[in-house]
C-alpha positions in Angstrom: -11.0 -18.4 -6.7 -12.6 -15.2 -5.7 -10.7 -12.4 -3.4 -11.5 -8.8 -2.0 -8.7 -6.7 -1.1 -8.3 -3.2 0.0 -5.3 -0.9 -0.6 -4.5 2.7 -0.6 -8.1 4.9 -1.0 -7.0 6.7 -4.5 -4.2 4.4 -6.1 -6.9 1.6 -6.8 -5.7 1.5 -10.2 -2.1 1.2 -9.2 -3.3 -1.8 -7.2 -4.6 -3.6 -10.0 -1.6 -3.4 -12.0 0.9 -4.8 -9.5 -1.7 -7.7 -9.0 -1.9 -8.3 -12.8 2.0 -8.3 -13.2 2.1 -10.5 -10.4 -0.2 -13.2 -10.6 -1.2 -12.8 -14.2 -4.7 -12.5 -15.7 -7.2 -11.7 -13.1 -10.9 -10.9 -13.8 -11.7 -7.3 -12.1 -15.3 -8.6 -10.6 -15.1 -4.5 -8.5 -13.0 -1.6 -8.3 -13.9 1.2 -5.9 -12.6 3.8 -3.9 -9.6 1.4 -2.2 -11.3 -1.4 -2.9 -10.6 -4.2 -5.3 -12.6 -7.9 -6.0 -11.1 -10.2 -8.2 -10.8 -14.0 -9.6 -7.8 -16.0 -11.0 -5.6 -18.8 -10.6 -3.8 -18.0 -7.7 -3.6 -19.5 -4.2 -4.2 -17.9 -1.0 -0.3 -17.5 0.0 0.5 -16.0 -3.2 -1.7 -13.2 -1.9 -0.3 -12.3 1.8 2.7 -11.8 -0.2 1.2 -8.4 -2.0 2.9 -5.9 0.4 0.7 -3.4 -1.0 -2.4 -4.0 0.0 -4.2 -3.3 3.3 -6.2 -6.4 3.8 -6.7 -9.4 1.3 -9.8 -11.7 1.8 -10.6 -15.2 0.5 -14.2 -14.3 -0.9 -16.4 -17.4 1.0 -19.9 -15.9 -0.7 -21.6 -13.3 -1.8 -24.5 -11.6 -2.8 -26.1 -8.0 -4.1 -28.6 -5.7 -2.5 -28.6 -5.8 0.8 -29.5 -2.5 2.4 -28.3 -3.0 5.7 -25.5 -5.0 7.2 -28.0 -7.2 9.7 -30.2 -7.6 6.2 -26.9 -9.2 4.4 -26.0 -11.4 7.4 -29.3 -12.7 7.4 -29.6 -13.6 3.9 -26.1 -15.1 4.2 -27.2 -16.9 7.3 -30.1 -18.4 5.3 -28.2 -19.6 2.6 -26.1 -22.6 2.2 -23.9 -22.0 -0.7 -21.1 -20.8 1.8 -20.9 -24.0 3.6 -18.6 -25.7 1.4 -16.0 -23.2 0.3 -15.9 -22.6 4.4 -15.0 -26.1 4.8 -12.0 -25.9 2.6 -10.7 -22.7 3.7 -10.0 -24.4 7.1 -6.8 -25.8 7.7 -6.2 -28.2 10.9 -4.1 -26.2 12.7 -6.9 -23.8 13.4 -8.7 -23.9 16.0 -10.2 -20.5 16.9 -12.4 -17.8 14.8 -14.2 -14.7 14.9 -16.5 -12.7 13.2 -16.4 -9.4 12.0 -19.0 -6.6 10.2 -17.4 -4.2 8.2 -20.3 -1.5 6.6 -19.1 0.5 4.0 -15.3 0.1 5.3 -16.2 0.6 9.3 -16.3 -1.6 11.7 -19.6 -2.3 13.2 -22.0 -4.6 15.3 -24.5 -6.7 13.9 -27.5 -8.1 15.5 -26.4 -10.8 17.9 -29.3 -13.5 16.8 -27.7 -13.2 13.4 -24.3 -13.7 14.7 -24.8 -16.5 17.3 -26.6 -18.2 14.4 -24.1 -17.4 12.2 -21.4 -18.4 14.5 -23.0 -22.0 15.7 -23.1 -22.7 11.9 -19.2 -21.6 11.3 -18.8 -24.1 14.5 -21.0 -27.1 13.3 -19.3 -26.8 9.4 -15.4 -26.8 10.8 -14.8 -27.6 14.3 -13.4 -24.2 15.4 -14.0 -22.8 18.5 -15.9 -18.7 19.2 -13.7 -16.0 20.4 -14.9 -12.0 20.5 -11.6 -11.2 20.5 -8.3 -12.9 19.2 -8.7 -16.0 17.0 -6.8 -18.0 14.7 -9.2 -17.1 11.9 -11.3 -13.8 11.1 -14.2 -14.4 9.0 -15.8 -11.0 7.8 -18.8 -9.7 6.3 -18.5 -7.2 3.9 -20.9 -4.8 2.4 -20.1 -1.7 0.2 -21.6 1.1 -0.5 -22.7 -0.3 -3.8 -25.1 -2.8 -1.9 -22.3 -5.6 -2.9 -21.7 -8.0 0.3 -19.2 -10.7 1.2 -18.7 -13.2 3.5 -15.1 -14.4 3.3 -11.4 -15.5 5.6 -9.1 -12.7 6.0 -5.5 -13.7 4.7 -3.6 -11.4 5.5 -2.9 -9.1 8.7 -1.1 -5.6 8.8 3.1 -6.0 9.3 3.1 -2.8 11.0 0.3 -0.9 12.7 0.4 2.7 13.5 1.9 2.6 16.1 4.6 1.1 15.2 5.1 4.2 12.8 7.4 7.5 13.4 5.8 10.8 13.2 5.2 11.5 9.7 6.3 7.9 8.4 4.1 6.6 5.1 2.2 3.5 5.4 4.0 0.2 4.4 1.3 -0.2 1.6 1.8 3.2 0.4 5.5 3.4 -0.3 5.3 -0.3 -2.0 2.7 1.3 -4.8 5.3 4.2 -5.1 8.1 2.0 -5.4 5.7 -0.2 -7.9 4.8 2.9 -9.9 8.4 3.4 -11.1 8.7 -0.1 -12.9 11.8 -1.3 -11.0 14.3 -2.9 -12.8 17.4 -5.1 -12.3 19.9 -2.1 -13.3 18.2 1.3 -11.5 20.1 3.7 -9.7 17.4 4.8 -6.9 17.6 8.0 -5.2 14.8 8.9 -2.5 16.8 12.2 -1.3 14.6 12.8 1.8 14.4 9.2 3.2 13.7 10.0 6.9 12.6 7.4 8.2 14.0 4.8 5.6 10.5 4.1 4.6 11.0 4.4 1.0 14.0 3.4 0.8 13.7 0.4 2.7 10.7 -0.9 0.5 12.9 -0.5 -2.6 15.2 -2.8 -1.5 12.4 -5.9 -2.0 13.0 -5.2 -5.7 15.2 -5.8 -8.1 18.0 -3.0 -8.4 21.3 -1.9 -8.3 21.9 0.6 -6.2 19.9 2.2 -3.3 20.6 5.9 -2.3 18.9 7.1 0.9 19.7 10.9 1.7 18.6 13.0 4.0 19.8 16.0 6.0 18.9 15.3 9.5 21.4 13.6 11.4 19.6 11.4 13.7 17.6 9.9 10.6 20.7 9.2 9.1 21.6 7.4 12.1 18.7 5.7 12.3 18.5 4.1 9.1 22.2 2.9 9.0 21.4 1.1 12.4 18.4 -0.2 10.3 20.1 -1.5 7.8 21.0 -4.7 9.2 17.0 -5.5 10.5 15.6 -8.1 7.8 12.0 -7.0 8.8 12.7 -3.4 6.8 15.8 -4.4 4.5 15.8 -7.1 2.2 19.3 -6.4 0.3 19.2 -8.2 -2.8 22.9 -9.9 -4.7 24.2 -7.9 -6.8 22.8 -4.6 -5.1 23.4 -2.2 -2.3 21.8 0.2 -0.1 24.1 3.4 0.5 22.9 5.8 3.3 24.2 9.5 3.7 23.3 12.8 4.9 22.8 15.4 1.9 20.7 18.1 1.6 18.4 17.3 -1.6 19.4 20.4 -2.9 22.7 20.0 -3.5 23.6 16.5 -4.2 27.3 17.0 -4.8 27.8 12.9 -4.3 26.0 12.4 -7.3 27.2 12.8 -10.6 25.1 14.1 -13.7 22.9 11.7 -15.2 23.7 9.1 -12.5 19.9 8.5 -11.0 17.8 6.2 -13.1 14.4 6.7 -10.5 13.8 9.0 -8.2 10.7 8.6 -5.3 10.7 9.9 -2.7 8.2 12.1 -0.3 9.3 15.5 0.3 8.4 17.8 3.4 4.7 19.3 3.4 5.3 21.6 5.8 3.8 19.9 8.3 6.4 18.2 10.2 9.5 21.2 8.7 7.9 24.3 9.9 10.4 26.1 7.7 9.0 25.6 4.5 6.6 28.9 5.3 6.9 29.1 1.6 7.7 25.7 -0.1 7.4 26.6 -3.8 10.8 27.7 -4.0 12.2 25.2 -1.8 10.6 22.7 -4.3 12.0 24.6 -7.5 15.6 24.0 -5.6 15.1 20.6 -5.4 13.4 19.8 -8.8 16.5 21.8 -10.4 18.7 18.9 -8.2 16.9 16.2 -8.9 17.1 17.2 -12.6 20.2 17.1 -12.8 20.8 13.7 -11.1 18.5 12.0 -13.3 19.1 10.6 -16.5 17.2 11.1 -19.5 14.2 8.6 -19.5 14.6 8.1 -16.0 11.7 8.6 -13.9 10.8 11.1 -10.6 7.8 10.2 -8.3 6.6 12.7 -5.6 4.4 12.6 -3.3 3.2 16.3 -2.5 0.9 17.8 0.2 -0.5 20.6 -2.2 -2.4 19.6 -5.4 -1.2 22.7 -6.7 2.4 22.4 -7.1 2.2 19.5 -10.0 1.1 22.1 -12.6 2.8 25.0 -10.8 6.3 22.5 -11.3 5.7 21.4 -14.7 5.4 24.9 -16.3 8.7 25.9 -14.6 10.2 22.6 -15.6 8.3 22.0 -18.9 12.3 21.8 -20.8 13.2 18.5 -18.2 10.2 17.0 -17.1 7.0 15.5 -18.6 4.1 14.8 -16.4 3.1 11.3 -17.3 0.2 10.3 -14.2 -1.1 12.1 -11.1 -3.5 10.6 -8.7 -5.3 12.5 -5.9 -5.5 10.9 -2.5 -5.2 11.3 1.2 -2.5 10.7 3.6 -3.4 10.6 7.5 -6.4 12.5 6.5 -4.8 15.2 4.5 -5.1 16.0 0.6 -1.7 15.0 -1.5 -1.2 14.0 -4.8 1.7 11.1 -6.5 2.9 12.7 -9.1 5.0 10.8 -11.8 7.7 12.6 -14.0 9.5 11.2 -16.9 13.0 12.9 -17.1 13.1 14.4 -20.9 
């Protein structure tokens, strides 16, 4: 079966390495700019369960060329080779559908001959029912910037929207790929020492592991996340593991003893939301020192910094610790960071 899928703009390649240790060997039909299309032997389901990526699509059709989106949906209109995958990809407990065009990731309109055709066809081949707006089902059409189009179901839809986000809190799909990126394993000591929001933190806890540590210096966070704790829709506590929440400041981790920490990720302040870090290169030498110390030999630290700078800036200060293994450039609400992943020495 074929599926499109988008996921963080940037860590496209992190993507496609949680889907291959997931669901085995998969054929890599694209890979763009937070955009992956794929084959293998796996079943729809298996795919909503991917927490990190944005949107994942059953792939219905497509084609290669078109220059427009009206000039894909007519072609796809035209053609019948869609008809029967659409038939299967219904299930009888749905009743409702609608359409959407998507041109070079935006949402646009489409010529509305094209989509009533389109849509009395959808209607004629399954027995669901129009709606602008709602829906049971979302069929989409796709095209890219490469002139590749699809037609295909949309499996999945986002757990949390913005606004169900605090100021400054990472997208769901982000901190899973961060948490993927340091190869969890049954016996890690994780640290994220400026947890805030329990994002991170949180998302570990879907792994295997032993023990969680969520730090951070602000109180009401703190507070926050302990009253968290308890809500299955952020905190799936595994046996055999625990989640341990206390206010620390990162630089001074007197709770931890040396060596302890087998991973560390975690998302620092930009200076964006902390309008005290006027300065934050020292204020990131502090807490690199810290973090050094915590972490064991082999372990692993994984940043996520709001100045592209700092990586090299850190690793010549740090060059005796820390080895820079991977960096990949991407934005976050619009700004320019950088994950940065450091193998303790």
């Amino acid at each position: 079966m074929k599926y499109v899928a988008n996921c963080v703009a940037g860590l496209q390649d992190l993507a496609w390495q949680a889907l291959q240790e997931d669901f085995g060997p998969l054929q890599s039909l694209s890979k763009e700019d937070g955009f992956l299309a794929f084959s293998g032997e796996l079943l729809p389901r298996q795919l909503t369960a991917a927490r990190y990526l944005n949107n994942a699509h059953l792939v219905l059709a497509h084609s290669q060329g078109a220059a427009t989106i009206d000039l894909a949906a007519r072609q796809l209109a035209d053609s019948p080779g869609w008809h029967h995958p659409l038939r299967r990809s219904v299930s009888r407990d749905e009743q409702s559908f609608r359409l959407t065009f998507s041109d070079e990731n935006r949402l646009v309109s489409a010529d509305p001959r094209v989509v009533a055709k389109f849509c009395a066809t959808i209607e004629k081949l399954t027995g669901l029912t129009h709606t602008a707006r709602g829906g049971a089902v979302e069929f989409w059409i796709l095209r890219r910037r490469s002139g590749k189009v699809f037609f295909s179901k949309r499996l999945t839809r986002r757990r949390r929207t913005e606004k169900d986000l605090q100021k400054g809190e990472l997208r769901p799909e982000l901190v899973h790929l961060l948490c993927r990126l340091s190869q969890p394993t049954p016996e890690d000591v994780f640290l994220d020492p400026f947890a805030g929001s329990g994002a991170i933190p949180f998302a570990r806890t879907h792994y295997p592991g032993s023990i969680v540590f969520a730090f951070d210096r602000d109180q009401e966070s703190v507070r926050r996340m302990k009253s968290l704790r308890t809500n299955r829709q952020f905190v799936k506590i595994r046996k055999s593991s625990s989640l341990i929440v206390h206010q620390a400041d990162a630089r001074s981790m007197e709770r931890i003893e040396d060596g302890f920490i087998h991973k560390v990720v975690t998302d620092p302040p930009w200076g964006l939301f902390d309008r005290s870090l006027e300065t934050p290169a020292p204020f990131y030498e502090e807490v690199i020192r810290e973090l050094c110390r915590v972490t064991r030999s082999g372990g692993s630290l994984i940043l996520l910094l709001g100045d592209r700078d700092l990586p090299s800036i850190l690793s010549g200060r740090f060059d005796r610790f820390l080895h820079l293994q991977e960096q990949h450039p991407l934005l976050v609400a619009g700004k320019k960071a950088v994950v940065c992943k450091w193998r303790r020495r």
